[in-house]
C-alpha positions in Angstrom: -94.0 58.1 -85.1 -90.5 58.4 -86.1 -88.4 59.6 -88.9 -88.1 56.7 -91.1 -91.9 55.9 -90.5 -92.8 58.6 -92.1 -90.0 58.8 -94.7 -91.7 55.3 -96.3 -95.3 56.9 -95.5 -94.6 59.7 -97.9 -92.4 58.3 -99.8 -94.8 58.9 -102.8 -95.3 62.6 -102.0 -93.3 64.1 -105.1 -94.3 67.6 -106.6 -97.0 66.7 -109.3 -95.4 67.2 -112.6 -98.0 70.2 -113.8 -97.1 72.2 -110.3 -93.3 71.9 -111.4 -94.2 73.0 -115.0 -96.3 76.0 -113.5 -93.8 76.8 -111.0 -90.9 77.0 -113.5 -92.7 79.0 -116.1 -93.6 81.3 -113.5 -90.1 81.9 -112.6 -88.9 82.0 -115.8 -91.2 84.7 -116.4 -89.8 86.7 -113.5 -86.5 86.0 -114.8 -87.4 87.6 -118.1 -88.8 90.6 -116.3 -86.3 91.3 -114.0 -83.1 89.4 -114.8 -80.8 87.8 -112.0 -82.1 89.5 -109.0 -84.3 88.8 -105.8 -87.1 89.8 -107.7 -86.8 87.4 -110.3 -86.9 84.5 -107.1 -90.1 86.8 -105.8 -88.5 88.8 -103.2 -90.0 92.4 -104.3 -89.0 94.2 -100.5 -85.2 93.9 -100.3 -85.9 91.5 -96.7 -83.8 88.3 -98.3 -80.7 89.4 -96.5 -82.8 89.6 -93.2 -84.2 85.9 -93.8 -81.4 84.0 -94.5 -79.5 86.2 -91.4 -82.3 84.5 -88.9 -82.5 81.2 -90.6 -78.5 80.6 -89.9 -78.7 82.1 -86.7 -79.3 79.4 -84.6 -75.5 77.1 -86.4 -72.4 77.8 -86.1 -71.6 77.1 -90.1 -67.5 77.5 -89.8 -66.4 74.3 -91.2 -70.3 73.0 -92.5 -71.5 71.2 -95.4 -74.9 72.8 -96.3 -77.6 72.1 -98.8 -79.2 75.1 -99.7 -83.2 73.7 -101.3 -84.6 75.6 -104.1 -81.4 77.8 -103.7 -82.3 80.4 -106.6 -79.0 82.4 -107.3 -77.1 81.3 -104.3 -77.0 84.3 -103.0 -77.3 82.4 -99.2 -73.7 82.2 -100.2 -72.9 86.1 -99.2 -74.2 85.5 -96.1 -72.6 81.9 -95.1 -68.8 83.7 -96.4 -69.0 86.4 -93.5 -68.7 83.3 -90.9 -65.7 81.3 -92.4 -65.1 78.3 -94.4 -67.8 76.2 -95.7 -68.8 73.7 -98.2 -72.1 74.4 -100.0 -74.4 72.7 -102.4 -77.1 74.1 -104.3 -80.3 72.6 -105.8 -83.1 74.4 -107.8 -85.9 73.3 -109.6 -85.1 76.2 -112.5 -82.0 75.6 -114.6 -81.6 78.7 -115.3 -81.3 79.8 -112.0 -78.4 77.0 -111.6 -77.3 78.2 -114.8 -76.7 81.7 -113.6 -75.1 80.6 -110.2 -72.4 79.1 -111.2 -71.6 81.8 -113.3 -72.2 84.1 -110.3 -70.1 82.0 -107.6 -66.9 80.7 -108.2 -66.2 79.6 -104.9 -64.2 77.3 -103.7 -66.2 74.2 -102.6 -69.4 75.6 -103.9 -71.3 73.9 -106.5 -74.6 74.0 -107.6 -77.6 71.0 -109.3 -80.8 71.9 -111.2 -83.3 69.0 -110.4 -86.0 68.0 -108.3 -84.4 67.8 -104.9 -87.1 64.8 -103.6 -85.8 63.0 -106.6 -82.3 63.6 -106.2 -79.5 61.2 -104.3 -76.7 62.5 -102.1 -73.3 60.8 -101.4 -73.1 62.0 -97.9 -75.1 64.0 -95.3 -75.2 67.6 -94.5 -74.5 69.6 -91.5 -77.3 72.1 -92.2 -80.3 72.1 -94.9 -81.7 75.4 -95.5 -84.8 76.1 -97.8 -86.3 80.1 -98.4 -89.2 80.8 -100.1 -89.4 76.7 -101.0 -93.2 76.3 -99.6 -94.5 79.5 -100.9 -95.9 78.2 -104.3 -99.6 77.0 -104.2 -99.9 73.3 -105.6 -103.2 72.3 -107.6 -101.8 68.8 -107.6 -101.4 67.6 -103.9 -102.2 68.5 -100.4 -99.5 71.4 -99.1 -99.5 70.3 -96.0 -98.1 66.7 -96.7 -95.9 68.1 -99.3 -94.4 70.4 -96.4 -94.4 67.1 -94.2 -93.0 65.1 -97.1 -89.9 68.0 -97.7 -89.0 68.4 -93.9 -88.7 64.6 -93.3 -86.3 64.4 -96.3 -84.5 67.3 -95.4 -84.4 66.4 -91.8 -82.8 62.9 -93.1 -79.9 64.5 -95.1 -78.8 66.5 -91.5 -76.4 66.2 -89.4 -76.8 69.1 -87.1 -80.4 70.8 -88.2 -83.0 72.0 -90.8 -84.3 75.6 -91.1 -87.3 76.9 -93.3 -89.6 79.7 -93.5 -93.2 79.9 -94.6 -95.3 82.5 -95.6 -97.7 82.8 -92.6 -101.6 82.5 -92.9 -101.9 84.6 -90.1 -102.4 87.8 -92.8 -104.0 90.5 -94.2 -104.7 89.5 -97.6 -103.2 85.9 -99.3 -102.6 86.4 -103.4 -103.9 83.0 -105.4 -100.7 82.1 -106.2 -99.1 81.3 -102.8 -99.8 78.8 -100.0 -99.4 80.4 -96.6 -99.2 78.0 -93.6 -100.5 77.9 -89.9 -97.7 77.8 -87.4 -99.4 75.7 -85.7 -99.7 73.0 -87.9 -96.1 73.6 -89.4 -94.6 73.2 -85.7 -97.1 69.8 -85.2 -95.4 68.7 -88.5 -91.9 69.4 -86.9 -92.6 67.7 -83.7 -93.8 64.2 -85.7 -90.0 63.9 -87.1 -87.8 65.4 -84.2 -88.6 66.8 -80.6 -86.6 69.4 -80.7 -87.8 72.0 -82.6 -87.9 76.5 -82.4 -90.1 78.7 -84.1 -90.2 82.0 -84.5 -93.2 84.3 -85.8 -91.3 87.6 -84.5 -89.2 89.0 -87.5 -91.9 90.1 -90.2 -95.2 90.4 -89.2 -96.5 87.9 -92.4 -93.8 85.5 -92.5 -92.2 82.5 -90.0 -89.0 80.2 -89.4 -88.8 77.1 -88.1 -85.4 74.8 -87.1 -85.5 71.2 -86.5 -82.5 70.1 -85.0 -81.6 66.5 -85.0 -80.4 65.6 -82.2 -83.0 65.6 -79.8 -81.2 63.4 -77.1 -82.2 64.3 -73.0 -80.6 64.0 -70.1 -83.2 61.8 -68.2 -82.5 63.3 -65.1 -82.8 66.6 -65.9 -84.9 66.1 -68.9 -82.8 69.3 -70.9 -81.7 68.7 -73.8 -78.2 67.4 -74.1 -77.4 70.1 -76.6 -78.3 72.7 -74.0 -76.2 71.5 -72.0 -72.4 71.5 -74.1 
């Protein structure tokens, strides 16, 4: 099944409205607890740095447009300026998140759009789509599996070069109520419905894992590599 089959297929799949309202308060909350820091997005063991490291390792972002999904603060920004030039964009279900980003990154060619990103329109493509942390939030309201299916095809559509996401594994000691941890397995089945090329990588934490779509998946029929492996 390709892309745009599946695009109309879930074309439905929105986050329920009472799973937005419960997943804003929540981080509201946090903000109110903790003020503008990783622990107000969740992150409680100082590891952010280390996942947005391994989710950009596999781009070159010099010169790329990214869309950063359920970006939080922006702080993906610190790591994107070590490698060059970039234009970056934003979007977070929390406005006061957004809010506080813009007031925290002045960069040039950075801005920043509170909203439902499956709701949301986009004048051109990106390079790269990156989303952290964006399908650790347990829904009441729909299936979290075609939510995850419905979110990758989208942000797979708005690529140029790739997507990359992590999960919180299900492959654990413990799960808390509140999150949704995923199977690899079913997370890299999901991946290989909208694109055939496609990494993961379980080996970083122990509890967590990445996974890259990248979109062109052209061969060489001969050699059946792929074409990207071989510039």
């Amino acid at each position: 099944m390709g892309i745009f089959s599946i695009l109309l297929g879930c074309l439905a799949m929105k986050m329920p409205v009472p799973d937005r309202e419960r997943m804003t308060a929540m981080y509201r909350a946090r903000l109110a607890e903790h003020g503008p820091s990783p622990q107000a997005l969740g992150w409680t063991k100082g590891k952010q740095d280390l996942r947005f490291e391994v989710l950009l390792s596999p781009f070159v972002t010099e010169g790329c447009r990214v869309l950063d999904v359920g970006c939080g603060l922006g702080d993906l920004i610190r790591k994107l300026s070590g490698n060059g030039h970039f234009t970056y964009l934003g979007v977070d279900l929390v406005k006061e998140f957004i809010e506080l980003a813009r007031e925290q990154h002045e960069e040039e060619d950075t801005e920043f759009r509170a909203g439902e990103f499956l709701e949301m329109e986009f004048d051109e493509p990106f390079d790269i789509v990156v989303g952290s942390g964006i399908f650790n939030f347990a829904l009441d309201g729909m299936d979290h599996e075609a939510y995850v299916k419905r979110m990758l095809a989208r942000m797979l559509e708005l690529s140029r070069k790739g997507v990359a996401v992590d999960f919180l594994s299900n492959r654990v000691n413990f799960e808390e109520d509140h999150c949704a941890h995923t199977s690899p397995e079913r997370a890299l089945a999901a991946g290989l419905e909208l694109t055939r090329s496609v990494r993961l990588r379980h080996d970083y934490m122990p509890f967590e894992f990445a996974m890259w779509l990248f979109k062109d998946d052209a061969y060489d029929e001969a050699d059946t590599i792929f074409k990207t492996q071989m510039e």
